[in-house]
C-alpha positions in Angstrom: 0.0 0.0 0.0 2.8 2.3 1.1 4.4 1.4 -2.7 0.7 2.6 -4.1 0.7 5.7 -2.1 4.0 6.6 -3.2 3.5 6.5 -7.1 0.6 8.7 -6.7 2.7 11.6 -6.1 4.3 11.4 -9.3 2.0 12.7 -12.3 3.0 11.2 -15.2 5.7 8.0 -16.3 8.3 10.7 -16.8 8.5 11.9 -13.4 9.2 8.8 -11.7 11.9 8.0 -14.6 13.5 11.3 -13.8 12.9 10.3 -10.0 14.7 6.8 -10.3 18.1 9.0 -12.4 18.0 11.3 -9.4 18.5 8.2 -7.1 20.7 6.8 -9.2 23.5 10.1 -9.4 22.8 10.2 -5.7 23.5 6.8 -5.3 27.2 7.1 -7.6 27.9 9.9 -5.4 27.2 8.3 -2.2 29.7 5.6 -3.7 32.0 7.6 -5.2 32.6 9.3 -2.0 32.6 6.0 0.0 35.5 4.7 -2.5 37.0 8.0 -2.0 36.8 7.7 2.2 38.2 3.7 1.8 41.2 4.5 -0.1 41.6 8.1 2.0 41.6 5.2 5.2 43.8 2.6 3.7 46.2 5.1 2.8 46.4 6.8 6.3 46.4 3.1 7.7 49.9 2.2 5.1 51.1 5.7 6.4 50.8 4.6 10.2 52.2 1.4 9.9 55.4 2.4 7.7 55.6 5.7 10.5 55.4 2.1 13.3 57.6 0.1 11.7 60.2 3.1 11.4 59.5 4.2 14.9 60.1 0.1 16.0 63.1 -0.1 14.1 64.4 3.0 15.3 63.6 1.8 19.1 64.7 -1.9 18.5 68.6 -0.3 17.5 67.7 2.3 20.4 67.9 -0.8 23.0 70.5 -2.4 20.8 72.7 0.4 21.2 71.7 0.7 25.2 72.3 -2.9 25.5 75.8 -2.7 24.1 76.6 0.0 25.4 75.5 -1.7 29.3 78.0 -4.8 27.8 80.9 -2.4 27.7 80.1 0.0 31.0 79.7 -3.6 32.5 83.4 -4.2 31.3 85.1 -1.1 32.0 83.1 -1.5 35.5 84.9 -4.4 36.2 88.1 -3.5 34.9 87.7 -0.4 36.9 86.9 -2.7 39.9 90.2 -4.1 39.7 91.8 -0.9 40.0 89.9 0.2 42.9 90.7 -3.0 45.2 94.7 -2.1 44.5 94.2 1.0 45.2 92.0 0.6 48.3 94.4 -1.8 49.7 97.3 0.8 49.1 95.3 3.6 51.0 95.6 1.2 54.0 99.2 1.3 53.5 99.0 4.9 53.8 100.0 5.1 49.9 98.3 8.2 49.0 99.3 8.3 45.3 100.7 5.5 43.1 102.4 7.1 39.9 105.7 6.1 41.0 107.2 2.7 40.2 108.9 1.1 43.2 112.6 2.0 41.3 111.5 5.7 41.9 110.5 5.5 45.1 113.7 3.6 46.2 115.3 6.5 44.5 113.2 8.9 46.3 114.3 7.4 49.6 117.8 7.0 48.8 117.8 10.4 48.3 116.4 11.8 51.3 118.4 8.9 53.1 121.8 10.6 52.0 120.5 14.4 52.9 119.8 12.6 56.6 123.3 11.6 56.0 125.0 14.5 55.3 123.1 16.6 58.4 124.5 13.9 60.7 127.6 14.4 59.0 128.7 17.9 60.8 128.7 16.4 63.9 127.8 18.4 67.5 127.1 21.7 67.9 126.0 22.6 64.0 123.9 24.4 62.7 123.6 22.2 59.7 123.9 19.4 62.0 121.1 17.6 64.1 121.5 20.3 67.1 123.6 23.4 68.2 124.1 25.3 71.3 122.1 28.6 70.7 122.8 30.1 74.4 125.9 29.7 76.3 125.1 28.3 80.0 127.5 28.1 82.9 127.6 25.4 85.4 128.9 26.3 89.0 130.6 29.6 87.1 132.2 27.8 84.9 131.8 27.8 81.4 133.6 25.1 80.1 131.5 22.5 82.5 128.0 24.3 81.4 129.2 23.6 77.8 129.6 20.2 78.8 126.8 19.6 80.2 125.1 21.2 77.4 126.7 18.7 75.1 125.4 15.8 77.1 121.5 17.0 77.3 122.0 17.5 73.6 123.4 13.9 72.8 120.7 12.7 74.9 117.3 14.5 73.0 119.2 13.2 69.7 119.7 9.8 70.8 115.8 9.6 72.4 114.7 11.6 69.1 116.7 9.6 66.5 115.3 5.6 68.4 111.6 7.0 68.1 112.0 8.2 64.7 113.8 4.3 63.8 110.7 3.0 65.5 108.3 5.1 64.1 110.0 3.9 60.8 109.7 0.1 61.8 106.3 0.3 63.2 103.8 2.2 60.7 102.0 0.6 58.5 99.9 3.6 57.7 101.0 7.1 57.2 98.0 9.3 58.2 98.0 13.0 58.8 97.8 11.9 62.9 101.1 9.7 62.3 102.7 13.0 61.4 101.1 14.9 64.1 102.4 12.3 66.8 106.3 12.7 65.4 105.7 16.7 65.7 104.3 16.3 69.0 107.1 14.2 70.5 109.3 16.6 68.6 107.9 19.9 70.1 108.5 18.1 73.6 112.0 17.2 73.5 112.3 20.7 71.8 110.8 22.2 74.8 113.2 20.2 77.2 116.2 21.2 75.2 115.3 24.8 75.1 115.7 24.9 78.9 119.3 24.6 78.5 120.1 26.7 75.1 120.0 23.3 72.8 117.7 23.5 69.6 117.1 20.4 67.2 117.0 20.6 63.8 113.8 20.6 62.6 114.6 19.9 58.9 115.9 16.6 59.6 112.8 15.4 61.4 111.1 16.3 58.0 113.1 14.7 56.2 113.0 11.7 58.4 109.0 11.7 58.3 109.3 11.9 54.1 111.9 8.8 54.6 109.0 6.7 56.6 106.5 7.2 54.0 108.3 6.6 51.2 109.0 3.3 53.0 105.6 2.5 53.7 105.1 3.2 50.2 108.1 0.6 48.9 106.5 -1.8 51.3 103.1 -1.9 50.4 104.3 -2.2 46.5 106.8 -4.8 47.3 103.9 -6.5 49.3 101.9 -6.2 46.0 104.5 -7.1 43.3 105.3 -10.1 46.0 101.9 -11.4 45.7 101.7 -10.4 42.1 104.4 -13.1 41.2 103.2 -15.8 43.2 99.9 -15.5 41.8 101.9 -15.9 38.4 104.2 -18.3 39.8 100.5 -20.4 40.7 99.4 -19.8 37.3 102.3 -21.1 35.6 102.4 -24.1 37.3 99.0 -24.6 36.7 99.5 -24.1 32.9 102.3 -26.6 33.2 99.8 -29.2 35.0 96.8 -28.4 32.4 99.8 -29.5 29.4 100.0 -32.8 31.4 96.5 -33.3 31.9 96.2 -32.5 27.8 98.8 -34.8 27.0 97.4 -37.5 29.2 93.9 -37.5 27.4 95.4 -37.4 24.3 96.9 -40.7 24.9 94.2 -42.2 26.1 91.9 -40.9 23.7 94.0 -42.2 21.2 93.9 -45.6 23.1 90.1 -45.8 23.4 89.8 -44.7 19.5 92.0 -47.7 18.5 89.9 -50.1 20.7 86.7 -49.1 20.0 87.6 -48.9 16.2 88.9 -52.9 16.3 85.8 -53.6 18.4 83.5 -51.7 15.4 85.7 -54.2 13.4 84.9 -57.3 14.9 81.0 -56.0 15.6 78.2 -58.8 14.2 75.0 -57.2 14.7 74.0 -53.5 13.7 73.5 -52.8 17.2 76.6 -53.7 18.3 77.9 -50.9 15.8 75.8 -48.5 16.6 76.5 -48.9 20.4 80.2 -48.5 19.3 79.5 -45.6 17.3 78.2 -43.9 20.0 81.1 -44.5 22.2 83.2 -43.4 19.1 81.2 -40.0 18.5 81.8 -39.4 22.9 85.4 -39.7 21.8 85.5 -37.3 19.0 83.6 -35.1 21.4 85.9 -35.8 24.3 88.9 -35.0 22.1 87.5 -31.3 20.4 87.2 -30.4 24.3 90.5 -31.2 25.0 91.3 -28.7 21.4 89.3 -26.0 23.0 91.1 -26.3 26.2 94.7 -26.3 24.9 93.3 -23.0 22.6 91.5 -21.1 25.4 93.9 -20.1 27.4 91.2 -18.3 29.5 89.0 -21.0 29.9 88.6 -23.0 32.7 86.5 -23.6 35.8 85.2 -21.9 39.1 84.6 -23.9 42.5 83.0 -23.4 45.9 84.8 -25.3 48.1 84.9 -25.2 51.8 86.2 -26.9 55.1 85.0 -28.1 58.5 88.4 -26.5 59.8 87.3 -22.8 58.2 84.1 -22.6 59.6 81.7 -19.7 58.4 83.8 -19.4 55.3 84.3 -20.6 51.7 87.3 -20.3 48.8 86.0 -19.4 45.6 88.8 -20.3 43.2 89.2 -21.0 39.8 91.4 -23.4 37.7 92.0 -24.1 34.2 92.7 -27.9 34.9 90.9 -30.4 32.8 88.8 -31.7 36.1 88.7 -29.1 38.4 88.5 -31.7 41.4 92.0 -32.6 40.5 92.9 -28.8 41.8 90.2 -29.2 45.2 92.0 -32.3 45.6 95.4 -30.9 45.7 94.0 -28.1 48.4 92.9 -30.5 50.8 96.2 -32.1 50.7 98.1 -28.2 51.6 97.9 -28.4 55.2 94.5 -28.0 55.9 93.4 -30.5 58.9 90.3 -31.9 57.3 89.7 -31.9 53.3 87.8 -29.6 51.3 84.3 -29.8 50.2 83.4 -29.4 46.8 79.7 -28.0 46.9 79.8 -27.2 42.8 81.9 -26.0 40.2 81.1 -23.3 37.2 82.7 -23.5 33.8 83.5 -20.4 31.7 85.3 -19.5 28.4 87.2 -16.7 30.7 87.4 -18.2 34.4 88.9 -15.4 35.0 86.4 -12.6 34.5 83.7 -14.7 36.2 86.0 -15.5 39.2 86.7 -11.3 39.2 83.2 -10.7 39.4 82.2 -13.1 42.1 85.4 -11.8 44.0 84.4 -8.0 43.8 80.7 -9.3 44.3 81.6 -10.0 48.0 84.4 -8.0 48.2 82.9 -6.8 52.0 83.0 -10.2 53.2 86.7 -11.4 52.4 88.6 -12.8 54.8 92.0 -11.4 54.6 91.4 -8.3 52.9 95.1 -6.9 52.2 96.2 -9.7 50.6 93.7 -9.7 47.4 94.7 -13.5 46.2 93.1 -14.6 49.0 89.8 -16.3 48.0 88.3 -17.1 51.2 84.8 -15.1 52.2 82.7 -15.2 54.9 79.3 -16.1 53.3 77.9 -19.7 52.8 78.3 -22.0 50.0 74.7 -21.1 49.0 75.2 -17.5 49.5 78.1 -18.0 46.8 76.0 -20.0 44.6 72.8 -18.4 44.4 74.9 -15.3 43.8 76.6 -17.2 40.8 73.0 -18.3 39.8 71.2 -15.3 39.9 73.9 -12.5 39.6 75.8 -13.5 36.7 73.7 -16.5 35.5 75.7 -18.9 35.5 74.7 -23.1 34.8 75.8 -23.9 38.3 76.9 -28.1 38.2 76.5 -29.2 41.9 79.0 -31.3 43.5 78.8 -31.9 47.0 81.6 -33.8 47.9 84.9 -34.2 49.6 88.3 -34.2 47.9 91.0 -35.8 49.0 94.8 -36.0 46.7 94.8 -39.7 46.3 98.6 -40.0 46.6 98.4 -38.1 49.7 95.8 -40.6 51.0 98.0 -44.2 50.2 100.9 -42.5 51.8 99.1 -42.7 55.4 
């Protein structure tokens, strides 16, 4: 009905055919425009995800970059580290500065040590020397006795001035500002005494005396440091000397197992009695491109956690580049230790080293003897140490839990 209605308001055939064209160009436009509107939105839609993917890109080399750049901060951080525990443990040698090789400082004190020298070298009653008479006393009117006299007090502040000084000298470990102020001190006194009777002490040789003791505290704290320094190296060669054994020894018998395992293959019936023996052929080539790595990496090696009923509260973290590294823990429980070590777990790593620098510095707070920096024993547990090699610096942690004891050591009793 609605249909009938709706032709009645045309009047004539030619309306409603001019009707239908007007639907029609409205129609085209209404599509035109909607084709127009898709492709407007498609090309926005390329436009936002070309400006995405250039924005990701550009983010992705962003964290790259940050990520690299955390690699080598991580580096020079550690490097860094390495630095700072020499140099902290020359501060508690009262070593204020370190650009001075231990030839120089010898030099240095040689130097001084010769001006000390030459003062003592004029004798009594110097100026130059280490006292003079600045007032002329008399003793019971006479002149020459109060001279005397004078001459004696003054033999006796140098004597009692130049034994502390050569105990100062002996003693000190440290040279701190209150070191200094203690020599003055004891100066000023005897100073004061002498004065009573006309005597003054030379105060330039005390400073020179006090440059002497910390250039010696200097030279000792370096020689400490070059000491350890070459029995670290001394430790390191040997051990390189005792992996080329361990190589050479795996080598044989790798070469032995090869040959016997390649007559068995010979000799085998069934096809699982050669496949059995190529597996045990295939561990062999493996065993043997370990043993290449080994003798090519001179950097890799392991990490263990070892400790000791007799060194409670405490455990060594060490590292070795031996081929087993229970042969090492072994050869520590035979070094005078009253009970054996016990090896909770060992880390491997292409550069031992680094890791066993990191875990080092990581408890550096808690070591043991903590001038001597080649000292690996910390007071933390054995999980403390390897939760921290876990979840510090990720490493695959392979548990051991047991005790080592040097074989050799062990028939002998």
């Amino acid at each position: 009905m609605k249909f009938f209605e709706m032709l009645k308001r045309f009047k004539s055939l030619g309306d409603i055919e001019s009707a239908i064209a007007n639907a029609q160009t409205e129609l085209n436009t209404t599509l035109t425009q909607t084709a127009s509107a898709k492709d407007e939105y498609e090309r926005k839609t390329n436009e936002l995800n070309s400006t995405f993917i250039t924005e990701k890109n550009r983010l992705d080399q962003i964290i790259k970059d940050k990520n690299s750049t955390l690699v080598d901060l991580d580096k020079k951080i550690n490097a860094s580290q390495r630095t700072v525990n020499t140099i902290e443990m020359m501060d508690e040698y009262g070593v204020p500065d370190y650009e001075d090789s231990l030839d120089e400082l010898e030099h240095k004190r040689y130097t001084f040590q010769e001006k000390v020298k030459e003062i003592l070298s004029w004798g009594k009653n110097s100026r130059n020397g280490l006292w003079y008479i600045d007032r002329a006393f008399t003793l019971d009117g006479s002149s020459r006795d109060g001279r005397i006299m004078q001459e004696n007090q003054a033999a006796g502040y140098a004597y009692v001035l130049n034994a502390y000084l050569d105990k100062k000298e002996k003693s000190t470990n440290t040279f701190t500002a209150q070191v200094e102020r203690e020599i003055w001190n004891k100066f000023d006194l005897y100073q004061k005494r002498a004065d009573k009777v006309g005597i003054i002490l030379n105060r330039e040789y005390v400073s020179t005396r006090i440059i002497i003791i910390n250039l010696s505290i200097k030279i000792k704290a370096l020689k400490k440091l070059e000491n350890q320094r070459l029995r670290e190296e001394k430790r390191r060669i040997k051990e390189a000397e005792q992996l080329a054994k361990d190589i050479e020894k795996a080598r044989r018998e790798i070469i032995a197992d090869r040959l016997k395992f390649d007559k068995a293959l010979g000799r085998a019936t069934t096809e699982q009695e050669r496949q059995e023996i190529k597996e045990k052929l295939n561990a062999i080539d493996k065993r043997e491109r370990e043993v290449d790595y080994r003798e090519k990496h001179s950097r890799a090696g392991w990490l263990y956690i070892i400790s000791t009923p007799a060194m409670p509260g405490m455990v060594k973290a060490g590292c070795t580049r031996r081929l087993d590294p229970l042969t090492r823990v072994a050869e520590l429980s035979s070094a005078s230790v009253p009970f054996p070590f016990i090896c909770h777990a060992v880390v491997f790593s292409d550069d031992v080293f680094d890791i066993e620098t990191k875990i080092h510095n990581y408890f550096n707070d808690k070591r043991v003897n903590k001038e001597n920096l080649h000292k690996e024993f910390f007071y933390v547990s054995p999980e403390e140490a390897i939760n921290a090699l876990k979840d510090v610096f990720k490493c695959e942690i392979h548990y051991i839990d047991k005790v080592e004891i040097n074989e050799e050591d062990e028939s002998d009793d």
